[in-house]
C-alpha positions in Angstrom: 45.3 79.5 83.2 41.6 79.3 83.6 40.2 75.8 84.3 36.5 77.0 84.6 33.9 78.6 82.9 32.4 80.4 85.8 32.2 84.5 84.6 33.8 86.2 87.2 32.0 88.3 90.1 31.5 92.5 88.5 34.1 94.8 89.2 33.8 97.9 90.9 33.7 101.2 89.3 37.3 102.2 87.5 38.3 104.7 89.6 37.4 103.5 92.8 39.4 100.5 91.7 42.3 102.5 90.9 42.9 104.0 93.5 42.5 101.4 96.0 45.5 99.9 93.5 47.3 103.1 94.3 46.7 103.0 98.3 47.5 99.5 98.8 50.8 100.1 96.9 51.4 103.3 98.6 51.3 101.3 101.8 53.7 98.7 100.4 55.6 101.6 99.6 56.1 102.7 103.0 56.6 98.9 104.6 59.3 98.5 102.4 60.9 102.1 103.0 60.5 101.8 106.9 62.3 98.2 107.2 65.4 97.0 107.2 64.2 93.6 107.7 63.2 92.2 104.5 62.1 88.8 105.5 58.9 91.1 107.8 58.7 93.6 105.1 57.4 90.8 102.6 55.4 88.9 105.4 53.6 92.2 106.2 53.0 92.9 102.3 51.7 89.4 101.8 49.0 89.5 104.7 47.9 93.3 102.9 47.3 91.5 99.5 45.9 88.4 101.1 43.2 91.2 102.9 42.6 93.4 99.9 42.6 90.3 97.4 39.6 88.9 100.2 41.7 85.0 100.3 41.9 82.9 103.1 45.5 82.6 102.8 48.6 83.5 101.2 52.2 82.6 100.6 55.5 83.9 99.4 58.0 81.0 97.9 61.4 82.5 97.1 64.0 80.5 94.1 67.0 79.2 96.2 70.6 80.7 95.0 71.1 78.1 92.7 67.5 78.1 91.3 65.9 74.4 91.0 64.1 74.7 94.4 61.2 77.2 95.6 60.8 77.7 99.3 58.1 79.4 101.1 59.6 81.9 103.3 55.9 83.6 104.7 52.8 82.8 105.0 49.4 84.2 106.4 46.2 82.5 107.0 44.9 79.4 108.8 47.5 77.1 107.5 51.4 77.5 108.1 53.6 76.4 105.4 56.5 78.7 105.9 59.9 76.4 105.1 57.8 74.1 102.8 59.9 73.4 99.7 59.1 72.4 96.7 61.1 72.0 93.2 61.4 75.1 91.1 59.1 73.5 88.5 56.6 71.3 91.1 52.6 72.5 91.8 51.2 75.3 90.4 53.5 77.9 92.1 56.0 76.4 90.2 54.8 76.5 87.0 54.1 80.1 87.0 57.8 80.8 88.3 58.9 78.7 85.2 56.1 80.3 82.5 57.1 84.1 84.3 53.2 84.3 84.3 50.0 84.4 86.3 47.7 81.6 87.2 44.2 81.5 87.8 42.7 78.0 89.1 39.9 77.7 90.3 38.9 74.3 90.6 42.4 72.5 91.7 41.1 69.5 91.6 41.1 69.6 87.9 44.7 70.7 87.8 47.6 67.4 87.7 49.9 70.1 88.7 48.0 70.6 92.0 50.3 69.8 94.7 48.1 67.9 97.0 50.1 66.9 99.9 49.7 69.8 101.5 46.7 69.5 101.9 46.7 66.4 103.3 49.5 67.1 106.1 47.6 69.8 106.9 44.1 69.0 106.3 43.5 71.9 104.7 41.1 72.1 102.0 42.3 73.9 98.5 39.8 74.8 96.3 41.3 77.3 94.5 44.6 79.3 93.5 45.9 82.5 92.5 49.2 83.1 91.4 51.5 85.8 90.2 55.5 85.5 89.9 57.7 87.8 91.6 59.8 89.0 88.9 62.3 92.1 87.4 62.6 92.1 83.6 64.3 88.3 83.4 65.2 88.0 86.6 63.0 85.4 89.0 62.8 85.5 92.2 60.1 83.5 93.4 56.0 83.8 93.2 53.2 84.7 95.7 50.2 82.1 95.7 47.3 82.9 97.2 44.2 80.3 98.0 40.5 80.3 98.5 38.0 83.6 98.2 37.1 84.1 101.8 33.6 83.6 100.4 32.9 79.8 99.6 30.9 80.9 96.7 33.4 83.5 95.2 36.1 82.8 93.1 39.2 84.3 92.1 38.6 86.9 88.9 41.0 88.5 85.9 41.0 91.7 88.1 42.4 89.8 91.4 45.1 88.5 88.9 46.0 91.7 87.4 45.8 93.2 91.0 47.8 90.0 92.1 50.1 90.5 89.4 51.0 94.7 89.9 51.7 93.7 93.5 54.2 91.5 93.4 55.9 92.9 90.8 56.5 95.7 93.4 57.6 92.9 95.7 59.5 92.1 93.6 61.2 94.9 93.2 61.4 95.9 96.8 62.9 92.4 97.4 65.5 92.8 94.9 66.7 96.4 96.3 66.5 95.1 99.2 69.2 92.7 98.5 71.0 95.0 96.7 71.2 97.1 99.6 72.1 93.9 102.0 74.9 93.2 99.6 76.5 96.5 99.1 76.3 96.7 103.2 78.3 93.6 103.0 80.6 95.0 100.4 81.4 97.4 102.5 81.8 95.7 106.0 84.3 93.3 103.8 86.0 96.7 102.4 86.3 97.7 105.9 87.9 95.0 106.9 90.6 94.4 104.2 91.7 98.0 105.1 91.9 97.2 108.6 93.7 94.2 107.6 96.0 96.1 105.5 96.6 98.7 108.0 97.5 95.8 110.2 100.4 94.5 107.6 101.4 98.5 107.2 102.1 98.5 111.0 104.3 95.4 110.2 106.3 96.5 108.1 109.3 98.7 110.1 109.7 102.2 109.9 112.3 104.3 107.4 115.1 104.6 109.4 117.2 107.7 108.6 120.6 107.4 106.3 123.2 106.3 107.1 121.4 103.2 109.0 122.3 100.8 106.1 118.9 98.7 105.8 116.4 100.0 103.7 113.2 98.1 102.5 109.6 99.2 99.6 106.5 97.0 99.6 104.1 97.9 96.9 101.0 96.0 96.9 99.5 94.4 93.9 96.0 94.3 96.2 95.1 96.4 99.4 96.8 93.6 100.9 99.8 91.4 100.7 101.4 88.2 100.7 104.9 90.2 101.0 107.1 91.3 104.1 110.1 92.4 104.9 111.8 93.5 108.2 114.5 94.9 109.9 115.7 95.6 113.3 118.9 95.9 115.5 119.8 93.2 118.1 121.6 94.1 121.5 125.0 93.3 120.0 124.8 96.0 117.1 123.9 93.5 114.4 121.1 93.9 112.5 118.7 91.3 111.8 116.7 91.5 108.4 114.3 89.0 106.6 112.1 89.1 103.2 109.3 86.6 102.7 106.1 86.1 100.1 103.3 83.8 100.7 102.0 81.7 98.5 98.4 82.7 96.9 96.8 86.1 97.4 94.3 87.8 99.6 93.2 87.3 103.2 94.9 83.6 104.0 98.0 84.8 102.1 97.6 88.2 104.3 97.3 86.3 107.7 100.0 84.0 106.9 102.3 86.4 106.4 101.4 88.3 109.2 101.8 85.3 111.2 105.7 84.5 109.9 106.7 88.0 109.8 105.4 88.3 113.8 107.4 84.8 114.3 110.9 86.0 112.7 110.8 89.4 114.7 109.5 88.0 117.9 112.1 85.0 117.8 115.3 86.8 115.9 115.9 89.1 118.8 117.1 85.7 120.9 118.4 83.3 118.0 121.0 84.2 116.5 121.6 81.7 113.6 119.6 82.7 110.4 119.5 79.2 109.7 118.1 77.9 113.1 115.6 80.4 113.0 114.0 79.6 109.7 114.2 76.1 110.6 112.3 77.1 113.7 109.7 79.2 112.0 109.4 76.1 109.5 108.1 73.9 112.1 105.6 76.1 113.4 104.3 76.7 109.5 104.2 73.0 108.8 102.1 72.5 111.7 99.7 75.2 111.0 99.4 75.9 107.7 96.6 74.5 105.6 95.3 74.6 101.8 99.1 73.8 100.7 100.3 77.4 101.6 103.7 78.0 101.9 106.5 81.0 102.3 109.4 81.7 100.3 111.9 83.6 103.1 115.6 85.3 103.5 116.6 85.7 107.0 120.0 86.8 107.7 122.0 88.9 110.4 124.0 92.1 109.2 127.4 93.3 111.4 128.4 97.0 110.1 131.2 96.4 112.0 132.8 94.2 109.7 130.6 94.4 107.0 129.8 90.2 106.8 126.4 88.8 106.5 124.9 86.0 107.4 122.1 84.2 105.9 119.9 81.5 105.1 117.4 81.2 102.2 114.2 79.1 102.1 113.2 78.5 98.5 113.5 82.4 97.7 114.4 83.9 94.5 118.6 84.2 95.0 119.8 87.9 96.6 122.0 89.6 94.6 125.1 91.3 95.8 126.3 94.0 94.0 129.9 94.6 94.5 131.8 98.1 94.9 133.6 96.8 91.9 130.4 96.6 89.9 130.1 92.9 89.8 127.2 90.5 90.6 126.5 87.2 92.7 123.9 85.5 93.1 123.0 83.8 96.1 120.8 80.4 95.2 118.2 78.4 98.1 120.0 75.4 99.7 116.4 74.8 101.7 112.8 74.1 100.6 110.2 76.7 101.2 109.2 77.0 105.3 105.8 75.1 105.3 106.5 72.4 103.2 108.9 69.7 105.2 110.0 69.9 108.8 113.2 69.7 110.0 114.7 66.8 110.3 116.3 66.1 113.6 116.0 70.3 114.6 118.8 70.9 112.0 118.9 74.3 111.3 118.9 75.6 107.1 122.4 75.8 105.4 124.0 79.3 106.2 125.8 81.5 103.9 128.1 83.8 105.2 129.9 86.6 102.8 131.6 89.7 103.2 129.9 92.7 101.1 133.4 95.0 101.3 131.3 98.2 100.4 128.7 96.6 97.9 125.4 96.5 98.7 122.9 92.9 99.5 119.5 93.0 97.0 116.7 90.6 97.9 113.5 90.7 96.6 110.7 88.5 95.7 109.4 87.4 92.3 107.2 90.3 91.6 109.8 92.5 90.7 111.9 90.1 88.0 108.8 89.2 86.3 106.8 92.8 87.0 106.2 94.1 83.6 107.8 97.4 82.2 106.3 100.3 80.4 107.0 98.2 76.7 105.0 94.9 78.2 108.3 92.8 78.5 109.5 91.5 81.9 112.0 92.8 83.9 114.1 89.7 84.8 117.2 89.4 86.8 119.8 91.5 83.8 117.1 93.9 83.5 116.9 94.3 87.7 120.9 94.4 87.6 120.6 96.6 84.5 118.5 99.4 87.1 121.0 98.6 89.9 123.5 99.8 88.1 121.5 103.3 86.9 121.0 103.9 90.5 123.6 102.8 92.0 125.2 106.5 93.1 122.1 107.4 94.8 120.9 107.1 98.5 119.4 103.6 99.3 116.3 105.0 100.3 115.9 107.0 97.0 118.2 103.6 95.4 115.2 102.0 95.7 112.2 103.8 94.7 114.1 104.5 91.5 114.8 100.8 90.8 110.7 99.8 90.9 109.8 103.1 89.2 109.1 101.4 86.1 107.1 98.4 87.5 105.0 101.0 89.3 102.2 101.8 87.0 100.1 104.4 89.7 96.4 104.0 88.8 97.0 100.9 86.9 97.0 97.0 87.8 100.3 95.3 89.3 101.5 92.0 88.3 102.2 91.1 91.6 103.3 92.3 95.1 106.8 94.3 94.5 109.0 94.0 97.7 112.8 94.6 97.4 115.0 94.7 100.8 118.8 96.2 101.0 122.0 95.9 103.0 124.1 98.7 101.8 127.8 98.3 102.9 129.1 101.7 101.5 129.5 103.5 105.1 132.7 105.6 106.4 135.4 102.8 106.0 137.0 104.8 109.8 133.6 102.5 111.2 134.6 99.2 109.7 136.7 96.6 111.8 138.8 94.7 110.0 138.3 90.9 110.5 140.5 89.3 113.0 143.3 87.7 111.3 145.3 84.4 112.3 148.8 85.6 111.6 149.9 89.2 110.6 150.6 87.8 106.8 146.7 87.6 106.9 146.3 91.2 107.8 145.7 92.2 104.3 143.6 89.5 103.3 139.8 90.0 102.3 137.4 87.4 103.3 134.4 86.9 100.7 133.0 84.3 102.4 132.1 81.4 105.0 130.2 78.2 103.8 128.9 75.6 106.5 127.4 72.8 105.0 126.1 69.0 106.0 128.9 66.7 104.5 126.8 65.6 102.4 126.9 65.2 98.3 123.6 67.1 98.0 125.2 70.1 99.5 127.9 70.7 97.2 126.0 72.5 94.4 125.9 75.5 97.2 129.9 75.2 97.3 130.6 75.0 93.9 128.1 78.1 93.0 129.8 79.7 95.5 133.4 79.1 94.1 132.3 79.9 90.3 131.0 83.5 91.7 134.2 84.0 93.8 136.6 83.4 91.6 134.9 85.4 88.5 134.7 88.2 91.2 138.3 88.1 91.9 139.3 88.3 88.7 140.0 84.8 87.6 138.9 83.3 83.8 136.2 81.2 83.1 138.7 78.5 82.4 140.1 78.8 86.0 136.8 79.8 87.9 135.8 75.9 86.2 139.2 74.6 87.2 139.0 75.7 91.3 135.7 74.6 91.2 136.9 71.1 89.8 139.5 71.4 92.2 137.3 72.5 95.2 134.6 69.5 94.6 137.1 66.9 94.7 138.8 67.9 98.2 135.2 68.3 99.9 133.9 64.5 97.6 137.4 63.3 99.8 136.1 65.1 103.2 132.8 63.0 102.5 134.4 59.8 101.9 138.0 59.7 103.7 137.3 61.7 106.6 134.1 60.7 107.7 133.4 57.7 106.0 130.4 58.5 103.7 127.9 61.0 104.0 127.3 62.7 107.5 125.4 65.4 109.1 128.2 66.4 110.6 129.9 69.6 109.3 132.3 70.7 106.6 133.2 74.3 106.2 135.2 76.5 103.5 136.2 80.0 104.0 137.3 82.2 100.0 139.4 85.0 100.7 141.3 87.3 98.5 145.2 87.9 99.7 148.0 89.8 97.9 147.0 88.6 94.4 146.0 85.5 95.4 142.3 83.5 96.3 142.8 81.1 98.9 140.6 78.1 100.1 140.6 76.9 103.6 138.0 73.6 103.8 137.8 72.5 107.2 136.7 69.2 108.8 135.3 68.3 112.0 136.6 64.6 111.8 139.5 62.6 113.7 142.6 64.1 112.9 144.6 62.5 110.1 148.4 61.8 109.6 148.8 64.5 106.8 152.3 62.5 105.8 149.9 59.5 104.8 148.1 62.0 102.1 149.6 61.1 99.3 148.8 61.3 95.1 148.5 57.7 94.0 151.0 56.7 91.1 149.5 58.0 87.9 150.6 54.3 86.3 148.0 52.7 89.1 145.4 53.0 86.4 142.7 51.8 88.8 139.3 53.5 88.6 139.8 57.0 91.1 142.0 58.2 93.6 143.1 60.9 90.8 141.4 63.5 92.5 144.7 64.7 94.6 146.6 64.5 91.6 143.8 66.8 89.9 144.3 69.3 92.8 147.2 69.5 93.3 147.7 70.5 89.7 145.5 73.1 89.1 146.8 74.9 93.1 149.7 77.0 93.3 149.5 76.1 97.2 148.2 72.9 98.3 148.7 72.3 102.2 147.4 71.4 105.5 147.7 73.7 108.1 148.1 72.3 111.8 144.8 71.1 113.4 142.7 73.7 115.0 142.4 73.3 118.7 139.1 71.9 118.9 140.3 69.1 116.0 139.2 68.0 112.9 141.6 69.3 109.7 142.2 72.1 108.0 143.1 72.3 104.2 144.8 75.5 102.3 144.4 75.6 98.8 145.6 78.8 97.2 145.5 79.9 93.4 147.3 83.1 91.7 145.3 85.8 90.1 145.8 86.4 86.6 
């Protein structure tokens, strides 16, 4: 823009002209090559132009990230405006950012767009401006303003704004490599560190223990690192402690959780011995740390090879399977919420599952493997898992594994998500398995499948009656009778609740399954007062009063319906036993 008439001084010859052009850029050139600090590089480059141009001052205003302001980041001459800002559209340096083109004015008094205020802070005296934008192709960056010929009488010319104009074009440029170069150096210092992050995890994870040890664990990271962990170690006492665990979200704060509860379960699990305390313990610690809503899914549980039972609780995780020598499959559902999300009440520990695998084998894994995506594009799911269980199953668990996430395992290619699975394999020499230490030598040939100790409490009985269903359906029973026994089995544990403690209570009820001589017998035990078991009787069945059927209902669908004598420590103990087939 040209807001006089005055004809510009003469310019000198072409070539001389040229190839002052060419020196003054040469020696941008080498500023720019010979610094890594951009902010001097431009202020340096600013004070040549403001020299060779012959102004009285110069400045550089850069576009903030977002683009609607313009700051002045250097500045040479009498004046110092560096950290002025201005909008992206205000004065006349802001005009030729938002045209992308050069201004020449030389009487700013005659300009509106003048931004005077400078002046005035300053007392300064403008009376003239050149600018030139600092641009690449369509991409802004900011503008260079110079003011005032150092001669009062001179003013700024075509050829200072063409020279003007070259220059910071090659600012421009310099600038942006510049930050090209500052951002792939940050690329890489954040590379750096998620592969020392996920070296970190790596370390976490425990080392392949040779067959026949009977824990075996894979982690295969959607990212470089993961929300997923698993571990595994043996406790003074030859038990093995396990867990499994996935973090809600991805990346770093998923990574550092994890790292976090995984360090938590090994450091505490080699002195508490309960699955379900431990969690519980671990819980607290989450809920008081954890921020952003993050959360972890978790199995913890306590292997003995000795007698082939496991113990464990499970935090909001996708249910373990367990895969039985017979073929067979139960699942294991959560009782508990996910650790991070409510505290414990009172320093109760999580429900505990206890279970006998009799040479089958324990599966957990997290959610990335049932809903990892197979070769066609369709999820796996829980049939289709059980489905590569099953091809594997003759196989070493080591090799067991890697065969089972083969086909969620695209190499090169993207995963869904993190694919961890964990197992307890129960298939050892049966010369190294104890039996479990019966009552009474008619027990000797009994099999245990499992120990339940729950809260008596209503909400608790969903974990019993799951437990019955996949009990009875293992041992061989019929839908019809698997429904019946559980029927059966919710009524005497609803009379616990009510009769023996008097409504719901924290404290405990507990029911052992086993399998003896063609039979599945119940034991439910209470911890209340001891009743008169002469006073239990079925009420009339012409008493057609709401309830009190539920004895009748039991004792029905039992072949064996007694109480045993009161254990030692009190409480009662009821034996409910049902014929197979």
């Amino acid at each position: 823009m040209t807001s006089e008439d005055t004809a510009p001084p003469p310019a000198p010859e072409g070539g001389e002209l040229i190839a002052d052009h060419l020196e003054l850029l040469a020696e941008m050139g080498r500023d720019f090559a010979a610094s890594l600090d951009i902010d001097d590089t431009v202020r340096r480059a600013l004070a040549r132009i403001t020299r060779y141009v012959d102004a009285e001052g110069g400045a550089v205003f850069l576009l903030d990230d977002d683009g609607t302001q313009l700051r002045c980041t250097a500045c040479v001459g009498a004046t110092d405006i560096t950290g002025l800002v201005l909008g992206a559209d205000q004065g006349i340096v802001g005009r030729s950012v938002q045209n992308n083109t050069g201004e020449i004015v030389r009487d700013v008094s005659k300009d509106p767009a003048f931004y005077s205020k400078v002046d005035k802070q300053t007392g300064f005296t403008t009376r003239s401006i050149l600018c030139a934008p600092m641009s690449v192709q369509d991409q802004r960056l900011g503008a260079i303003e110079l003011v005032n010929k150092r001669d009062p009488g001179a003013l700024f010319d075509e050829t200072d704004l063409r020279v003007l104009e070259v220059l910071s074009t090659s600012a421009a440029l310099a600038l942006l490599n510049a930050r090209m170069a500052e951002a792939l150096v940050e690329q890489e210092r954040v590379r750096r560190e998620i592969e020392l992050a996920a070296e970190i995890q790596r370390s976490l994870l425990p080392a392949p223990r040779p067959l026949p040890f009977p824990v075996h664990g894979l982690n295969v990271p959607a990212r470089l690192v993961s929300g997923d962990f698993y571990d595994f170690f043996p406790l003074s006492d030859g038990r093995i402690a396990f867990n499994l665990g996935d973090v809600s979200g991805k990346g770093m704060n998923a990574a550092l959780l994890m790292a976090k509860t995984a360090s938590l379960y090994r450091c505490l699990g080699k002195s508490v011995g309960e699955p379900g305390r431990l969690l519980a313990i671990i819980n607290d610690e989450i809920c008081e740390t954890a921020t952003r809503g993050m959360f972890v899914t978790m199995v913890g549980g306590v292997y003995d090879p000795a007698t082939g039972t496991v113990r464990l609780a499970n935090a909001g995780h996708e249910p373990p399977l367990v895969h039985a020598a017979a073929g067979g499959f139960t699942a294991l559902a959560a009782e508990a919420p996910p650790l991070g999300i409510v505290p414990a009440a009172g320093g109760e520990g999580l429900p505990e599952t206890e279970l006998r695998l009799d040479g089958g084998t324990l599966y957990v894994f997290t959610d990335g493997v049932t809903e990892g995506l197979r070769a066609d594009g369709d999820r796996l799911a829980v049939d289709g898992f059980k489905d590569h269980i099953r091809a594997h199953a003759g196989q070493p668990t080591d090799e067991r594994l890697q065969g089972v996430v083969a086909p969620l395992n695209p190499g090169a290619g993207t995963l869904h998500d993190d694919i961890t699975v964990l197992a307890v394999d129960d298939s050892g020499p049966a010369k190294e398995r104890a039996p479990a230490a019966p009552a009474a030598a008619a027990e000797e040939r009994s099999e245990r499948l499992l120990d339940i100790r729950v809260p008596a409490r209503a909400d608790r009985l969903k974990m019993i009656r799951a437990a019955v269903s996949q009990a009875a359906l293992q041992c061989g029973c019929s839908d019809a009778v698997a429904r019946d026994l559980v029927i059966a089995v919710d009524e005497a544990c609803q009379n616990v609740i009510r009769h023996a403690y008097g409504g719901e209570s924290d404290s405990e009820m507990v029911l052992e399954i086993r399998r003896a001589e063609g039979k599945i017998e119940l034991l439910l035990r209470d911890f209340a007062e001891t009743i008169d078991t002469a006073a239990v009787r079925p009420r009339d069945l012409g008493d057609l009063r709401p309830g009190g059927l539920g004895t009748h209902f039991i004792r029905e669908v039992m072949d064996e319906v007694d109480f045993l004598p009161p254990p030692a420590e009190g409480g009662n103990l009821l034996k409910m036993a049902k014929r197979i087939g």
